[in-house]
Structures are given as C-alpha cells and as structure tokens.
N, C-alpha and C positions, 0 to 999 in steps of 0.2 A: 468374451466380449471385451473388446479394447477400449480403455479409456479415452475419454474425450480432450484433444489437445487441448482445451482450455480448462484442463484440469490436472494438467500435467505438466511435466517439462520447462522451456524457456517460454512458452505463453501464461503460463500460471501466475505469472510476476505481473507481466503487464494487462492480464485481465483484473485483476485485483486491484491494478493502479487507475485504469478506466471505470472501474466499477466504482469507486473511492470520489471518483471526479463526476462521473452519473449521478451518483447521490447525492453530489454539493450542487450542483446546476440544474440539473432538473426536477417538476416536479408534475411532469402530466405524462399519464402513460402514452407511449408511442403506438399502440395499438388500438384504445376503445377512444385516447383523446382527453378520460378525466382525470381529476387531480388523483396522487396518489401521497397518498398518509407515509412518511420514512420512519411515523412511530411505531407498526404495524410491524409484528413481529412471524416468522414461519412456526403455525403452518395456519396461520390466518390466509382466507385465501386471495384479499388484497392485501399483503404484506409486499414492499416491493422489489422487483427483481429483475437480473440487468436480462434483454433479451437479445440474439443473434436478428437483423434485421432481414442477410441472408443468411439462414441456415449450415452450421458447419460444414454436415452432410450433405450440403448442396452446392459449395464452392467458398462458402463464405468466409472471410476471415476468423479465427480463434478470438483473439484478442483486437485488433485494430476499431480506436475507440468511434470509426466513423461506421463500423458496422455492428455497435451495439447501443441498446436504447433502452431508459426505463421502462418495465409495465409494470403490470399486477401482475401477480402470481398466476391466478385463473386465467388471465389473460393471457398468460404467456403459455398456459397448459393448453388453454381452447386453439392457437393457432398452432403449438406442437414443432412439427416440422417445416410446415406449411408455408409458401409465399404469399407475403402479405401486401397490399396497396392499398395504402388509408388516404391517397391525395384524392380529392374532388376533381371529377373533371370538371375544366373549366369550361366555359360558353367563352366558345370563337366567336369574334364579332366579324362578320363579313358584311364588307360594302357597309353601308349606315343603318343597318338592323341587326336585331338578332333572328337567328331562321328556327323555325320549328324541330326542337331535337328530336325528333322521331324519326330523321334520316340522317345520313351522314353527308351533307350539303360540301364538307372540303370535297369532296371526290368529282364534282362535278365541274367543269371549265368554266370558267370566269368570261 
C-alpha cells in the first residue's frame, strides 16, 4: 500500500504549514457546520482535523491550503472518500416572485 502524498515527500512540509494556519483561523467544521473544540485531543471523536475538500484519490490536491478544511474527526471519518456539497441551494428569484421549488422553473423560456 503506498503512502499518501501528504504524508510524504515535498507535500508533507506544506500540509503541515496549512494545517498550522487551519487551526489558527478556523473554527467551524467544514463539513457538519459546527464549532469545533482545538482543545480536543485524538482519538476523541471531535478532536479536530484538517480534511481533503476534494479527495487525494479523486484528483484533489495533497497539500494546497484551498483544498483543505477543518472538521471533526468523525466528521471527516463519515464522508471518508466521499464528495461532499455542504452549499445550500439557493432560491432563484425569477421575474418579481419566488416559483414553487418542486420544479425546475430556470428550464422553461421566459
């Protein structure tokens, strides 16, 4: 089993430096949304920890601090490998209402 570039090599330095700056600036998991505790030590399972936003395994960068986010441990365990979308969609306002979201109203011509 090959080890994970950001556990290795010339990314090891700078996930370490991102990780360093994730836990001076953030303080809400990027995953569930809530605060997370920095006093929270492993193997508590909100103890916290830096997570791949895209997935190594799935293209994502190692180290590059725009593609890693605080979570919770557990947090980070539950989405795994996983692609994750935590944005809300928003309500398109079309014309001077909002339409009923139980269709997809952009598709239709104006």
């Amino acid at each position: 089993m090959a080890i994970r570039a950001d556990r290795q090599g010339p990314h090891r330095t700078a996930f370490d430096k991102a990780r360093r700056v994730l836990l001076k600036t953030q303080g809400v998991c990027g995953i569930c949304g809530k605060p997370v505790n920095k006093k929270l030590k492993p193997p508590d399972p909100l103890a916290p920890v830096v997570d791949h936003i895209i997935p190594v395994n799935k293209g994502g960068h190692p180290s590059d601090i725009a593609n890693l986010q605080l979570a919770h441990a557990t947090c980070n365990r539950q989405k795994s490998d996983k692609m994750f979308n935590n944005k809300k969609k928003e309500n398109k306002v079309l014309g001077n209402r909002n339409l009923p979201q139980s269709l997809d109203w952009a598709s239709y011509g104006s």
